[in-house]
Each structure stands twice: as structure tokens, then as C-alpha cells.
C-alpha positions, -999 to +999 in steps of 0.1 A: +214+423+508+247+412+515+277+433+502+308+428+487+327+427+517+302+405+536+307+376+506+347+380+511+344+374+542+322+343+537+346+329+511+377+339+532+362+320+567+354+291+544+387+293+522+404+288+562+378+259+572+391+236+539+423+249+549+423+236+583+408+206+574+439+199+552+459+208+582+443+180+598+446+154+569+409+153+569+417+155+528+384+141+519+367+173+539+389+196+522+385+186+484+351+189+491+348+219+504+371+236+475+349+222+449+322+234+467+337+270+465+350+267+434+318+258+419+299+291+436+297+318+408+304+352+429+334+337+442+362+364+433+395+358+418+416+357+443+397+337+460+391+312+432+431+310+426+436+305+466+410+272+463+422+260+436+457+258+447+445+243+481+426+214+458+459+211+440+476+202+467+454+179+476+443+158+448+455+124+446+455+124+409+478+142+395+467+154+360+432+164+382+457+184+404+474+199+374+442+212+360+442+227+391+474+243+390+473+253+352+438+274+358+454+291+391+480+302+366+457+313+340+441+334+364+470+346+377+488+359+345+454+371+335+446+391+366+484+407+362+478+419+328+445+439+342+466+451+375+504+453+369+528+458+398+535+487+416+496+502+405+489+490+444+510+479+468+484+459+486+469+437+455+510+437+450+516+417+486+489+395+475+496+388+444+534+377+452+516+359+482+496+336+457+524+333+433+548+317+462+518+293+459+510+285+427+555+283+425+554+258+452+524+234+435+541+239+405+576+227+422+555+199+439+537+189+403+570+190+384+588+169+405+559+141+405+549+145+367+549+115+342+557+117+311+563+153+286+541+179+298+542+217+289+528+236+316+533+270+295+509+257+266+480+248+290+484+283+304+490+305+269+458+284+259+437+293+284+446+327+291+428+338+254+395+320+272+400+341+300+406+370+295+376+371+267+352+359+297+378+380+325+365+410+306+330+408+322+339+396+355+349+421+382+378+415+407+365+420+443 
């Protein structure tokens, strides 16, 4: 049976493949490959935030791509309410690693939007939705 570890380190090696093939402009490969991910149930998190930025960034359409970017938020904000800062300096480094991400899409979205969006009300509506179904679900 195949641990907890042993499924991080499944996600993380395939979180890096998408990644690479993004690297390599092989977009196509890459979307794929996130969806893929994203749509496996025992992916954790982090791990779900990570591939959803990386689809973000590669979307084509933008309000697709901003779905993207609003859930990574969500989770973000959610996951920070359960773990505030300084409680462990190594989920801390991680965090802050993910939010120069999700900052960066966010920059990236901004700057190519059309017309009035509110990034803020996507996010304070979906964090009630997650943080009701957060409750059952563990952070690896």
C-alpha cells in the first residue's frame, strides 16, 4: 500500500514533468497533464494550488485561467486560516513560495483582463465552500 510520502512524491515528479513541458512550450502536454492532476482526488493542497497555478499560466483563455487563479487563492487563504505563520517555518517557506506564485498570475491576469472584474469576490465566495468541504480534507 502506498504511503503518504510515496503519493507526494508521485504528484511532485509529475507536478515537474507538466512543468517542464511548459518550459518547453509543449503547452498542449502541459494543460493536460494539470487537468490530469487536478482531477485525481488524493492530490493534496499544495499540490493542487502548485497545478493550478501552472494551468493558469498556461491557458489561452483568460476567464478559464482566472478560474484557475481564483481557486489557487481560495485555497490558499483557506489553508492559512488552518496553519498561520510562524506555527512552522517549513509550511511558512512554502507557503510564501506559492504566494509569489499565485502574486505573479495574479499580476499576469490583471494586466490582460477585460472588462470589471473583482478578483476578491470570487475568492470571499469560495472560501465559505471550502473551508465547509476543507474541514474533511487533510493537508499532506
Amino acid at each position: 500500500m502506498a504511503t503518504a510520502s510515496d503519493i507526494d512524491k508521485v504528484f511532485t515528479k509529475a507536478l515537474s514533468e507538466a512543468g517542464n513541458f511548459c518550459n518547453k512550450d509543449r503547452l498542449d502536454e502541459c494543460i493536460e497533464m494539470a487537468r490530469a492532476l487536478l482531477a485525481d482526488k488524493s492530490i493534496s493542497r499544495h499540490q493542487r494550488m502548485k497545478a493550478l497555478m501552472l494551468l493558469a499560466s498556461t491557458l489561452g483563455d483568460w476567464e478559464d485561467a482566472n478560474n484557475c487563479h481564483v481557486e489557487a487563492e481560495t485555497l490558499w487563504r483557506v489553508h492559512r486560516r488552518s496553519h498561520p505563520e510562524r506555527e512552522d517555518a517549513e509550511l511558512d517557506m512554502y507557503m510564501d513560495e506559492l504566494r509569489e506564485f499565485i502574486d505573479e498570475v495574479g499580476v499576469e491576469l490583471e494586466r490582460t483582463k477585460n472588462g470589471d472584474y473583482e478578483l476578491a469576490n470570487d475568492v470571499d465566495d469560495n472560501i465559505a465552500a471550502h473551508e465547509v468541504s476543507s474541514s474533511y480534507m487533510e493537508c499532506m
